[in-house]
N, C-alpha and C positions, 0 to 999 in steps of 0.2 A: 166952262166952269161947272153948267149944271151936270156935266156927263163925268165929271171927276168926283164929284161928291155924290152920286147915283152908285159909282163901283166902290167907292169905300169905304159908304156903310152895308153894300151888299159881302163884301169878304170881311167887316167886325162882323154881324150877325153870323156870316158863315162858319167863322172862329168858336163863337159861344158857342153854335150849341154844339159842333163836334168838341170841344172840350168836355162839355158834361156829359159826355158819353152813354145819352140814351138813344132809345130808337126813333124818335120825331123827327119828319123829312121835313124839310123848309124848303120851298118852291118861292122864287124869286124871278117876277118877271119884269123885261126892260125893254127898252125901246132903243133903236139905234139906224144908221146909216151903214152899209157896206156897200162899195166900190169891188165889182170885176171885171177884171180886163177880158175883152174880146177875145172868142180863140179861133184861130186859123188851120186849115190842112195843109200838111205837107205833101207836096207834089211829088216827092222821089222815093224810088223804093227801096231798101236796105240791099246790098250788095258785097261779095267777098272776093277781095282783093290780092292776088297772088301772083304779082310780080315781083318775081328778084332782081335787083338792080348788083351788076356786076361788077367788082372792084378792080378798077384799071391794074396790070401787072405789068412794073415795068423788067424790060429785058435790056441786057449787056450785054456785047458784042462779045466774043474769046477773041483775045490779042497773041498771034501766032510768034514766040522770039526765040528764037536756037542760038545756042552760045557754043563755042569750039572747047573739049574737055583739054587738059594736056595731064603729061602723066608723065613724071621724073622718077628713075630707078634709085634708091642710094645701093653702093657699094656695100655688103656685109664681108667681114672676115669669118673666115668659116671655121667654127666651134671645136674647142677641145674638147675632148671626155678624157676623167681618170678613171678608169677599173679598180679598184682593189679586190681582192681575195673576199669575199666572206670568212673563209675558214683557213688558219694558218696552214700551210702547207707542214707535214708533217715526215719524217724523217724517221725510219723501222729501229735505226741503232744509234746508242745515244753510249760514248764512254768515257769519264772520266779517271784521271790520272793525275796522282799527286805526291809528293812528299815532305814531313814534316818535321820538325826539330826530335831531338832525342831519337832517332833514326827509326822515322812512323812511313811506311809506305801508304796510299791509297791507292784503291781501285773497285771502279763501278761499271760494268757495262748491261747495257738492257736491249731486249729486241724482244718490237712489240710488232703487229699486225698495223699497217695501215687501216684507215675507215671504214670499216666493212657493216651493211647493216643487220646482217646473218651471223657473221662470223668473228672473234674477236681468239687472237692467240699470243701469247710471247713467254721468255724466258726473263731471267734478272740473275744479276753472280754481284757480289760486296764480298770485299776484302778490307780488315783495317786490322794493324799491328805494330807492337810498338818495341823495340827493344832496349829502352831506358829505364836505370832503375830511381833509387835512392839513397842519398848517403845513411850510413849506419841501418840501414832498412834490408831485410832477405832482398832475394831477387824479386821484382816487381813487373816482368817483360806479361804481355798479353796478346791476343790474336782472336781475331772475330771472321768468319767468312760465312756467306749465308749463300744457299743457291734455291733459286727456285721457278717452277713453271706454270701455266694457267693456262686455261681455256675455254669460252664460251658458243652456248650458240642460244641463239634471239629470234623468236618465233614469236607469231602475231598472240596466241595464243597460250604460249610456255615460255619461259627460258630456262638454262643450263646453265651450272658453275661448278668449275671444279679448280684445284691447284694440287700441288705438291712444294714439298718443301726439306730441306737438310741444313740444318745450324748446327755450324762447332764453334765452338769458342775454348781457348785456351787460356788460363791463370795462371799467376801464382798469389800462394796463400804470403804476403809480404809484409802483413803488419805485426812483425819483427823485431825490436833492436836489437838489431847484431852484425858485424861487419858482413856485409855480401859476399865478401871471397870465403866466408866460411862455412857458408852456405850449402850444401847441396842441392842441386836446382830441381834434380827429382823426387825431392823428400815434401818441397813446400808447390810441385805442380797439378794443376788440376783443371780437368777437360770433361764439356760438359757436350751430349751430341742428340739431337734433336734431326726426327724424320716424322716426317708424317705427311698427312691432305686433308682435303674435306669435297664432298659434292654433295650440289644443292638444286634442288628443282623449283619453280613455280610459276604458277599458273597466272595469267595475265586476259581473265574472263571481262569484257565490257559490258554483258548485261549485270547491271547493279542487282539485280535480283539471285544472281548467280553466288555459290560461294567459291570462294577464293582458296590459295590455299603454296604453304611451301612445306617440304620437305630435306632436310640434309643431314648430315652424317658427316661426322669427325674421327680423326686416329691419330694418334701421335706417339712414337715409345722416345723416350727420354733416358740415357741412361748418365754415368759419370765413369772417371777413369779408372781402370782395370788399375789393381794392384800386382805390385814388379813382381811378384809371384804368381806364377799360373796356378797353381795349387787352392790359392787365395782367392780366383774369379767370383765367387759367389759374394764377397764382401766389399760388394759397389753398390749404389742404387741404380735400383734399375726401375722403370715405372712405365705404365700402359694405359693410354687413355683412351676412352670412346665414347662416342658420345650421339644421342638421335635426335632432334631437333626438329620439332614440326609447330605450324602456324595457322590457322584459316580466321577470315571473317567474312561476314557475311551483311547486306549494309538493307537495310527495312524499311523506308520512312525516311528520317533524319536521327535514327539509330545504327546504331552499328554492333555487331556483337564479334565478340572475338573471346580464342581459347590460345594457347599455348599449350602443350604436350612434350615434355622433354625426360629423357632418361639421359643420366649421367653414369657413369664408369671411370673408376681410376686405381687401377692395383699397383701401387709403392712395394719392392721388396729391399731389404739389405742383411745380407746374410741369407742363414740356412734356416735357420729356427724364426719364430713369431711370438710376440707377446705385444699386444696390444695398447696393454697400460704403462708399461716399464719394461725397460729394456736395462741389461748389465753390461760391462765391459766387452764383455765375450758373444753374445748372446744376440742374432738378427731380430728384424723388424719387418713384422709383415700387414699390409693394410691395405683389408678390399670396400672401398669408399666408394657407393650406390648411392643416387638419387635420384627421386620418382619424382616431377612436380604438375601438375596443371593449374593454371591460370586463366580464367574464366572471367571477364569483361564485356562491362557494356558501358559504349557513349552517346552520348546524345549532344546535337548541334541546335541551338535557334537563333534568335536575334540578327536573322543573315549570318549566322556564323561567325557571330559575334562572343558568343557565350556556348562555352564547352565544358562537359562533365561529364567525369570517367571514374567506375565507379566497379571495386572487382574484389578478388582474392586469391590469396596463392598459397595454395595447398603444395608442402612439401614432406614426402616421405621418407627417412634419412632409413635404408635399406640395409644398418652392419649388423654386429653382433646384437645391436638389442634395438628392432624398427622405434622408429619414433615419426610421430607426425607434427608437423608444427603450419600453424596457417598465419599467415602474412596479411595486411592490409592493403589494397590496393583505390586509392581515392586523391582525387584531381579536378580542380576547378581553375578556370580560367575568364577573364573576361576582356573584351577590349573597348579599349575609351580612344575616340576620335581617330579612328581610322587607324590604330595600330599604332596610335603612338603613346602610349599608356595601357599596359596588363599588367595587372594582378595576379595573383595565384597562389594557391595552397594545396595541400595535397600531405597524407601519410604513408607511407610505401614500408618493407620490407624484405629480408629475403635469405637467404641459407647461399651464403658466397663456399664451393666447393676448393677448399686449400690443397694443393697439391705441392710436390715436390719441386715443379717445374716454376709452376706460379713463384713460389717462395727463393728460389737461385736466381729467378730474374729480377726479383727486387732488391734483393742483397747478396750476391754471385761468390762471397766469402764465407758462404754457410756450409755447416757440416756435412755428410752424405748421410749420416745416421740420425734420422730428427724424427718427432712424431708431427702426427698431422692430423691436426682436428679442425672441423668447418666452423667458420665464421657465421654468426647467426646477429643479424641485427634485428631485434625483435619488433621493433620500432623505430621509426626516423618520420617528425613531423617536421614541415618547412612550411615557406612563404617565401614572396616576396613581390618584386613587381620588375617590369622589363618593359623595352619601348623604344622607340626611335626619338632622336632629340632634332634631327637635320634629314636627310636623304642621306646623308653621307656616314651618320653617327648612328650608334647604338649602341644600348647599357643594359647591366641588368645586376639587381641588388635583392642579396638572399639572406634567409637564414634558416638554421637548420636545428633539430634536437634530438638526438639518437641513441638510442642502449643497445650495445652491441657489447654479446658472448663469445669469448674465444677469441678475441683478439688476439693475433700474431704481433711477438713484440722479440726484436731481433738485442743478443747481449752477447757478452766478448764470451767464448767455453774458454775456459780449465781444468775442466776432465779427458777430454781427449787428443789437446792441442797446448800449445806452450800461448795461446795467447792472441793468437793470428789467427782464429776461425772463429764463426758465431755461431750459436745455439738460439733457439727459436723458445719465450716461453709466452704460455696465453693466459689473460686476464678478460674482468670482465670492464667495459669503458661506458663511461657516461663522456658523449661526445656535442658538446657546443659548438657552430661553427657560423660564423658572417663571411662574405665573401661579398665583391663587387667587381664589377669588369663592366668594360669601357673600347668600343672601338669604331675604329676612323676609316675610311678609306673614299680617296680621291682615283676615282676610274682603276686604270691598272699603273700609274706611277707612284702612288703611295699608301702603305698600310700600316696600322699601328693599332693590336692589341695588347690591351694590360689590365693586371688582376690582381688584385690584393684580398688574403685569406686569411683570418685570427682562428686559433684552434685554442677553446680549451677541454684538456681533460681530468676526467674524473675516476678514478680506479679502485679497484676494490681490494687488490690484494699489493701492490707498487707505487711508489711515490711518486714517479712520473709514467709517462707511456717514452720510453727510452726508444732515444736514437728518432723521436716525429717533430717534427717540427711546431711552435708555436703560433708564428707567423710566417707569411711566405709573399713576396711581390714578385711578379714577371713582366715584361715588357717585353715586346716583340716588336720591330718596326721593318721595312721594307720600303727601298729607295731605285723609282726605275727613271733615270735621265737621260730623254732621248734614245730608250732601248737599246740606249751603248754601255751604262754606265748600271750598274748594279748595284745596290749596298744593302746588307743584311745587319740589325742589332742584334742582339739577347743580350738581356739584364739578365737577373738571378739573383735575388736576394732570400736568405731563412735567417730565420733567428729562432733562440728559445728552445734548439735541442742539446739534450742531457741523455747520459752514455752512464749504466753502472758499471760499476769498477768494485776489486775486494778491498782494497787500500786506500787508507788516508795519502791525500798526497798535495797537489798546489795546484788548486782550483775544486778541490772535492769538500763537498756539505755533505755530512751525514743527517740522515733524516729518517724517522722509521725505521732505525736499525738500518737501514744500506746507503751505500755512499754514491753519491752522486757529482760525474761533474761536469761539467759545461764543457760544451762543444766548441764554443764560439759562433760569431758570427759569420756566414756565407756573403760574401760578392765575388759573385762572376760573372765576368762582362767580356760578350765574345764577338767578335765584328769579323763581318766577310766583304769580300770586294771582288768583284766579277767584270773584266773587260770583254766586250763582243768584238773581235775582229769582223765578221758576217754572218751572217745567221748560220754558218756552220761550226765556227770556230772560234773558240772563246779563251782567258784563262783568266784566273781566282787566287787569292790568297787569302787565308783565314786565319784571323788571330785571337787563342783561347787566353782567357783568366788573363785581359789587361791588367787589371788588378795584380798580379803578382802576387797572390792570396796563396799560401800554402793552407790551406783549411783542410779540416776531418771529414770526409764524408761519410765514414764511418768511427769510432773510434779508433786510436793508433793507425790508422790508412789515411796518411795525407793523399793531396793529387799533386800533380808536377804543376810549379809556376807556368809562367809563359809560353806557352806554345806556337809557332807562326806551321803553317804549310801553303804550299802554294803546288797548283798545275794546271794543268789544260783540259778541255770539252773538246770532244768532237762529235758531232750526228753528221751520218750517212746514213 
């Protein structure tokens, strides 16, 4: 007890005065007992202990057991293979033979070159003639034969192309009313004969950095039928065409540049004398029609080739009695949306289309031999539209278009130097609207089906209508191959909306603007073909025009013949 109250009033005081925080030492002494325990040596002396104690490892015996394998064959049946051909075998001479109602013979034969990778030749001959007329109509008999030859050769580095060619065709002028036996057959006939070729070069360089480049040349003389007087030889058309044609580009980057170079030739004569602007009863026609053009473009590709722009001009020098120059626009944009299956596109274009004699008989083959001939100049043509794939199978493509075009050829019945039965050629200027849509289908090679539908309207500066064009127009095309036995070909053919002047009031004629107009009617013509394969050499076909049973104008006063069937045979060897 007295040793408890000894320590603590020694740690109060010891308290105080470290609290008061001066420097006075307090020294406290005390009295006490302590106990220590005895100490002893150790007798051993430190030591390092380095033995590893080893982990017992057990082991397992290998147990030796061999098994007998066995091994069973099965029987296999030993494997067909089919071959096929890669590439059809192909056959040098291909000719067909036919005849058709109103006593129309055909005949086609062609002889080509088999596959050659150097060499490429053959010839072609067509015959079609018909000699059916019309009732109360002149004589209407016709006759078409065309022959021609070609040749190539294919080099790694160039190729070669040439051909030749001779077209006759025989008429008569039949849109008449007058009985046929009253006729003279060589008063209303007319033959039109066509020779010529062309050869072309070019060049097939694989360095990109190279430029490229074609050359060729054209000839063709074009004349019509001699009149029954030798005397009289000079008062036919006679006409000469030639022509130089050259190309190059050259590809930089993801540019490209390219020119065009082309000179044209076409000398028209009929008769002895010349006058350019007017011509009299009496009096020839003479016309040496030059044109100098180049066309200078650049395109450019990016977006992977996605988006394309072309972008140029076309310089055309009209070379007659009084040079004129006229430049063209040349501009094009394109682009594609998801892999090609959505393009757009716009674009302005231009250009001086060269009308010739020849051009002009082939489009309406009941035209005069004494016409003038002036070029076609469309100043302007702006479009759009967009194009695409709808399936792997399908594809479309929707247009429109706006154009002013000078000189328009527009084809009308003459009465100055014919009773009625021949056309005359006059040229206006056209403001041309145009929509258009097409649409097509195709399943492998058993079925195809293109079709197009086209709205026309126009606008004319000095004619009420653009006589003998159509307003609207649908086609339809299809193709049927069943089991490569069975063949079957459509055409549809539908116009509407063309108008024919005429000088007389009569039944179906609107006067408008002073000249009388009248309606054509409607077109359907609907032609179906059917083709049996006996074996891949030997076939036969029948064809049947104007189901419809449409006696329609294709021109005015020139009906076509209703119904027509023909039928013959194929043969290649």
């Amino acid at each position: 007890m007295k040793k408890i109250l000894i320590s603590s009033l020694y740690i109060l005081f010891g308290s105080l005065a470290f609290g008061q925080g001066g420097s006075d030492v307090v020294t406290i002494v005390g009295l006490g007992n302590r106990q220590v325990e005895p100490a002893y040596r150790m007798t051993e002396n430190p030591k390092i202990i380095d033995t590893t104690i080893a982990s017992p490892v057990s082991e397992y015996p290998l147990l030796f057991l061999q098994y007998s394998t066995s091994i069973e064959l099965d029987k296999i049946s030993p494997a067909t293979i089919k071959t096929e051909p890669k590439l059809l075998q192909l056959y040098q001479t291909y000719v067909k033979l036919g005849v058709g109602t109103e006593l129309m013979p055909l005949g086609e034969i062609y002889f080509d070159s088999k596959r050659d990778r150097k060499f490429l030749y053959g010839a072609h001959a067509q015959h079609l003639s018909s000699f059916g007329n019309f009732e109360n109509y002149a004589p209407a008999q016709f006759d078409r034969t065309k022959v021609g030859l070609y040749g190539a050769l294919n080099e790694k580095r160039y190729s070669l192309r040439s051909n030749v060619h001779y077209n006759n065709q025989g008429l008569h002028y039949y849109g008449w009313k007058i009985p046929t036996d009253s006729v003279n057959r060589d008063e209303t006939a007319q033959r039109f004969q066509d020779v010529g070729g062309s050869f072309n070069f070019a060049s097939h360089k694989k360095d990109s950095a190279t430029l490229n480049y074609t050359i060729g040349t054209e000839y063709s003389n074009y004349t019509s039928k001699k009149p029954l007087l030798d005397s009289l030889s000079d008062w036919r058309a006679s006409e000469n065409y030639f022509a130089l044609k050259t190309s190059g580009f050259y590809k930089y980057g993801k540019e490209i540049f390219a020119a065009d170079f082309n000179v044209r030739y076409n000398g028209y004569k009929y008769g002895v004398e010349s006058d350019t602007n007017s011509f009299a009863l009496d009096s020839g026609i003479v016309r040496n029609n030059t044109l100098i053009n180049l066309k200078p473009t650049i395109s450019t590709f990016s977006k992977d080739n996605r988006f394309k722009a072309k972008i140029g001009v076309d310089i055309v020098v009209d070379a007659n009695t009084t040079t004129k120059a006229h430049i063209y626009p040349v501009a094009e944009l394109k682009y594609s949306l998801f892999n090609d299956i959505f393009i757009p596109y716009l674009g302005l274009r231009g250009g001086l289309k060269q009308v010739t004699f020849k051009t002009l008989t082939q489009e309406n083959e009941f035209l005069l031999t004494n016409v003038m001939l002036r070029n076609e100049s469309t100043a302007i043509d702006a479009y759009f539209g967009f194009k695409g794939t709808l399936s792997k199978r399908m594809s479309f493509n929707l247009s429109a278009s706006f154009a002013r075009v000078n000189d328009k050829a527009l084809f009308v019945t003459d009465t100055t130097f014919s009773v009625g039965n021949k056309f005359n050629v006059i040229y206006d200027t056209l403001n041309l609207t145009t929509l258009e849509g097409s649409l097509s289908y195709q399943l492998n090679e058993k079925l195809k089906i293109d079709a197009m539908a086209r709205y026309n309207s126009y606008s004319l500066l000095n004619n009420s209508y653009a006589w003998n064009l159509p307003q609207w127009k649908a086609v339809v095309k299809g193709s049927y191959n069943l089991f490569d036995k069975f063949l079957v070909n459509l055409d549809l053919n539908f116009e509407g909306g063309r108008k024919a002047l005429v000088y007389a009031s009569e039944q179906g004629v609107t006067l408008e603007n002073g000249q009388y107009a009248k309606t054509l009617g409607f077109i359907a013509d609907i032609n179906l073909g059917l083709e049996y394969r006996y074996n891949k050499r030997i076939s036969a076909f029948i064809q049947m025009n104007n189901l419809a049973s449409q006696r329609y104008n294709r021109w005015y006063n020139h009906p076509v013949q209703i119904f027509q069937f023909m039928g013959g045979i194929t043969a290649r060897f």
